[in-house]
C-alpha positions in Angstrom: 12.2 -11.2 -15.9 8.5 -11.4 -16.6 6.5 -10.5 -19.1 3.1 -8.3 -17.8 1.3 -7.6 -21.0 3.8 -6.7 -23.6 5.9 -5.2 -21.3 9.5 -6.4 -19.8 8.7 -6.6 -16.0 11.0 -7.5 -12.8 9.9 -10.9 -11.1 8.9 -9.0 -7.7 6.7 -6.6 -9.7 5.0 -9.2 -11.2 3.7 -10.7 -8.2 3.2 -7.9 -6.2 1.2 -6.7 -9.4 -1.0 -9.9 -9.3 -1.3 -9.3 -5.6 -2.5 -6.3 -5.9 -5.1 -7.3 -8.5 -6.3 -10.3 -6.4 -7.3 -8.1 -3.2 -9.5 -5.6 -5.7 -11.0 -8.4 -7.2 -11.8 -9.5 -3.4 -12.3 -6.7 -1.9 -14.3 -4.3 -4.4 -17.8 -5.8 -3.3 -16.9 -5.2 0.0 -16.1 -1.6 -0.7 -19.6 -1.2 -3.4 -21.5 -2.4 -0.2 -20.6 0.5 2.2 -20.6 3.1 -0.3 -23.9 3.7 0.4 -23.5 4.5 4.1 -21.1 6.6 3.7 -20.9 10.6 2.3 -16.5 11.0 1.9 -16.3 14.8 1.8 -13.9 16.2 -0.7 -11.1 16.5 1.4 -11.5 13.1 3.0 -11.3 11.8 -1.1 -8.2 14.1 -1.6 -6.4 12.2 1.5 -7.1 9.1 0.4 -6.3 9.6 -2.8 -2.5 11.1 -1.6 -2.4 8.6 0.8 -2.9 5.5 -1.9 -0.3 7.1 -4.1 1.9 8.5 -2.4 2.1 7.0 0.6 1.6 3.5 -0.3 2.7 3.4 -3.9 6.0 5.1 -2.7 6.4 2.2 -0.4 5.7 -0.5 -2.9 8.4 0.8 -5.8 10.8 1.1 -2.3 9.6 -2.6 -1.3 10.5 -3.7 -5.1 13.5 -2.2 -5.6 15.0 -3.7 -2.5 13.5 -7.1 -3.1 15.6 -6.3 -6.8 18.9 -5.1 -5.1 18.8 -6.8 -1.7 17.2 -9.8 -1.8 13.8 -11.2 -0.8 15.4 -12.3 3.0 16.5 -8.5 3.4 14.1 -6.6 2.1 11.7 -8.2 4.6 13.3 -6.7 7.5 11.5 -3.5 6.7 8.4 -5.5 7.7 9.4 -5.4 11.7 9.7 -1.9 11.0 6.0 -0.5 10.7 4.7 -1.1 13.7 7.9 0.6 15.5 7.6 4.0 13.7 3.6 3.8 13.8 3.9 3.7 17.2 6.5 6.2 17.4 4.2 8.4 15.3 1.0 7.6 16.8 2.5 8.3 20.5 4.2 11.9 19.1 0.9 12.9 17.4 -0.7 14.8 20.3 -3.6 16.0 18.7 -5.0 12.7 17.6 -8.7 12.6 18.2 -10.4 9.5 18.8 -14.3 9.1 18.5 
């Protein structure tokens, strides 16, 4: 167990939790810069938005908890897993436009 704040936190939480804070800290100048080429429409905010959460902040708790219960070594396997069903999606998606 480690401690994030004053709270009791898993050990794979904790470091994907400092991840996480090292690639804003890296990445939010790079963002600030194009922000001002770029006009997101509402919806365009509202996808990202469920995206971020729900999509990828789904997949993290999912990550941790099998890190927790399985194992570092096992829980990795999912890794060799993404690009399978993205392609799967991506070739079952006939309406994908591309500009």
């Amino acid at each position: 167990m480690a401690v994030l704040g004053l709270i009791w936190m898993p050990a794979p939480f904790t470091v994907f939790a400092v991840a996480e804070l090292t690639a804003l800290v890296v990445l939010t100048p790079a963002g600030l810069m194009g922000l001002n080429d770029s006009t997101p429409t509402p919806g365009g905010r509202a996808a990202m938005a469920a995206l971020g959460a729900l999509s990828t902040g789904i997949a993290f708790a999912v990550f941790i908890t099998l890190i927790c219960r399985g194992g570092a070594a096992r829980a990795s396997v999912t890794v060799y897993l993404v690009p399978v069903v993205a392609s799967v999606i991506g070739a079952g998606v006939p309406c994908a436009v591309f500009r």
